[in-house]
C-alpha positions in Angstrom: 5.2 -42.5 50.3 5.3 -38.7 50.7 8.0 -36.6 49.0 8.7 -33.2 48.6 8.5 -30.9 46.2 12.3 -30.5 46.1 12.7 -34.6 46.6 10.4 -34.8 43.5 13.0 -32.4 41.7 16.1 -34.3 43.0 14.6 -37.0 41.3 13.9 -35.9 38.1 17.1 -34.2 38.3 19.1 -37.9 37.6 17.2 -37.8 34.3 17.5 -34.6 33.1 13.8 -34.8 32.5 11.4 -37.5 32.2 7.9 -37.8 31.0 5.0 -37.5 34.0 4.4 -41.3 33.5 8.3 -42.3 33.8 8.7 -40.0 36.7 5.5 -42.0 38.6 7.3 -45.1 37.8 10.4 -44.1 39.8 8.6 -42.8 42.7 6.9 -45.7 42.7 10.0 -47.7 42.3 11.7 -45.3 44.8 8.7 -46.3 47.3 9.0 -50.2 47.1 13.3 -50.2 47.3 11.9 -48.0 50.8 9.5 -50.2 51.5 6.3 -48.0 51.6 3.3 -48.6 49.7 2.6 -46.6 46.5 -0.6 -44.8 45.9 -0.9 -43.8 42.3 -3.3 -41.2 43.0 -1.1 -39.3 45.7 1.7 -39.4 43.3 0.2 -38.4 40.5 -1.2 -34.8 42.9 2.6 -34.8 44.3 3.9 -34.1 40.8 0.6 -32.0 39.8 1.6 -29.7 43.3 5.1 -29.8 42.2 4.4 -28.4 39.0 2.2 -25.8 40.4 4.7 -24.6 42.7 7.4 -24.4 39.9 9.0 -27.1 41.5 8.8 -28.8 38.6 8.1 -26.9 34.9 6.5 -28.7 32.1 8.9 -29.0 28.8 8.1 -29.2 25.0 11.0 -29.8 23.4 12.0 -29.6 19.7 12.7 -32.7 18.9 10.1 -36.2 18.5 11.2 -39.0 21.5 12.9 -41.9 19.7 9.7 -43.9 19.3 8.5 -40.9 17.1 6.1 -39.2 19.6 6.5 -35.5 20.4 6.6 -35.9 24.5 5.6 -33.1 27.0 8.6 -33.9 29.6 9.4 -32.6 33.3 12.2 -31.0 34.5 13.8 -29.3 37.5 12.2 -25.8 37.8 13.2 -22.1 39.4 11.9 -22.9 42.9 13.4 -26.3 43.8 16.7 -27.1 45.7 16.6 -30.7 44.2 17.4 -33.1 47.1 17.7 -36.9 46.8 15.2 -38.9 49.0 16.8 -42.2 50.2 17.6 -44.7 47.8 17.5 -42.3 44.9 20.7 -42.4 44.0 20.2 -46.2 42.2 17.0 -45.5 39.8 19.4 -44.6 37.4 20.5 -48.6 37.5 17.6 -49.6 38.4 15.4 -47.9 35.2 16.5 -48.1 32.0 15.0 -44.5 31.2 17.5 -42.4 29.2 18.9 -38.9 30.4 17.6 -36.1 28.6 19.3 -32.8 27.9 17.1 -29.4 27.8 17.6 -26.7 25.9 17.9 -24.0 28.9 17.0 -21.3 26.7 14.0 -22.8 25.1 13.0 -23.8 28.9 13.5 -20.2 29.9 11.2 -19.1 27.0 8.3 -21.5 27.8 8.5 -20.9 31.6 8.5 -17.0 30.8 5.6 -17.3 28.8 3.6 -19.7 31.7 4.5 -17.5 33.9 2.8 -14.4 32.1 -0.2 -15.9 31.5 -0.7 -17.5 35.3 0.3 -13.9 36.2 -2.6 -12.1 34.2 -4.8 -14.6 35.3 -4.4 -14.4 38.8 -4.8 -10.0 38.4 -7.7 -10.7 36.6 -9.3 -12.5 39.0 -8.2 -10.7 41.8 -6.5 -14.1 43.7 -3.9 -12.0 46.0 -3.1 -15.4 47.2 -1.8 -16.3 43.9 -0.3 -13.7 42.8 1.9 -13.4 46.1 3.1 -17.2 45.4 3.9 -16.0 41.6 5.6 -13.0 42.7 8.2 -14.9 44.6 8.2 -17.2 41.8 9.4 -14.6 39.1 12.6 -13.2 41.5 13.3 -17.3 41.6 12.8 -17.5 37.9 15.2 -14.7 37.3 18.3 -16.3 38.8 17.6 -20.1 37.8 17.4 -19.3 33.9 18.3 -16.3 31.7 14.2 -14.8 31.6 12.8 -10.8 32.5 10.8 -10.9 34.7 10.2 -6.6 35.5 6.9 -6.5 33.5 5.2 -9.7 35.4 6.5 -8.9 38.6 5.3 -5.4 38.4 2.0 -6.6 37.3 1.7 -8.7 40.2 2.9 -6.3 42.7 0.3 -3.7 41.3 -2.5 -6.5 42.2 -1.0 -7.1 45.8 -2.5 -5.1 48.7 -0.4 -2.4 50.0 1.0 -2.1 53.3 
């Protein structure tokens, strides 16, 4: 089964947010109601890709899960246009996972803060290619949640090879 980054999003998107493992079981679901075969390993990069490309952000909230465990969930981040890959639209019915609110602020904060430190890293060591992708990532950051991004992008732009 191959899904996009954005296809990914759409479906996390019915959820609110969803822990890594929850969102593997409805891609995997998702791939059987299509008929495809799952591979646990391709999914499992999918969602690591998705993650990297801001597709998806990683989210800590406040509060412990209802089993009492403090969950690291996924949610829709500031570069995907979440789209619905056939037969999406009944994993809500079909999983008995429930939907998740996010504080959008708190979001904001931790995606802000990633995205500082991925930025210094990639100056640091001097990975244009990076810093290009996390450039574009920042002026997408800046209209998907309330975050500044002048300092980071101007770090990055410093790092980028002038035309």
């Amino acid at each position: 089964m191959s899904t996009t980054h954005d296809e990914l999003a759409g479906v996390v998107d019915l959820f609110g947010a969803l822990t890594q493992p929850e969102l593997a079981d409805a891609l995997g679901e998702l791939a059987f109601k299509q008929g495809k075969d799952v591979d646990e390993s391709a999914l499992e990069t999918a969602i690591d890709d998705a993650i990297d490309a801001y597709a998806l952000v990683e989210y800590e909230p406040l509060a412990e899960s209802a089993n009492g465990d403090h969950e690291t969930l996924v949610t829709v981040g500031p570069t995907a246009f979440p789209s619905l890959p056939p037969n999406a639209e009944d994993l809500p019915h079909i999983l008995d996972y429930e939907r998740r609110s996010v504080d959008r602020e708190r979001l904001a904060t931790q995606v802000s803060q990633r995205l500082t430190a991925e930025a210094t890293a990639a100056v640091d060591s001097k990975d244009t290619d990076r810093a290009a992708e996390l450039l574009d990532v920042a002026y997408d950051a800046e209209m998907w949640a309330p975050v500044e991004t002048d300092g980071v992008r101007s770090q990055l732009t410093a790092a980028l090879p002038q035309d």
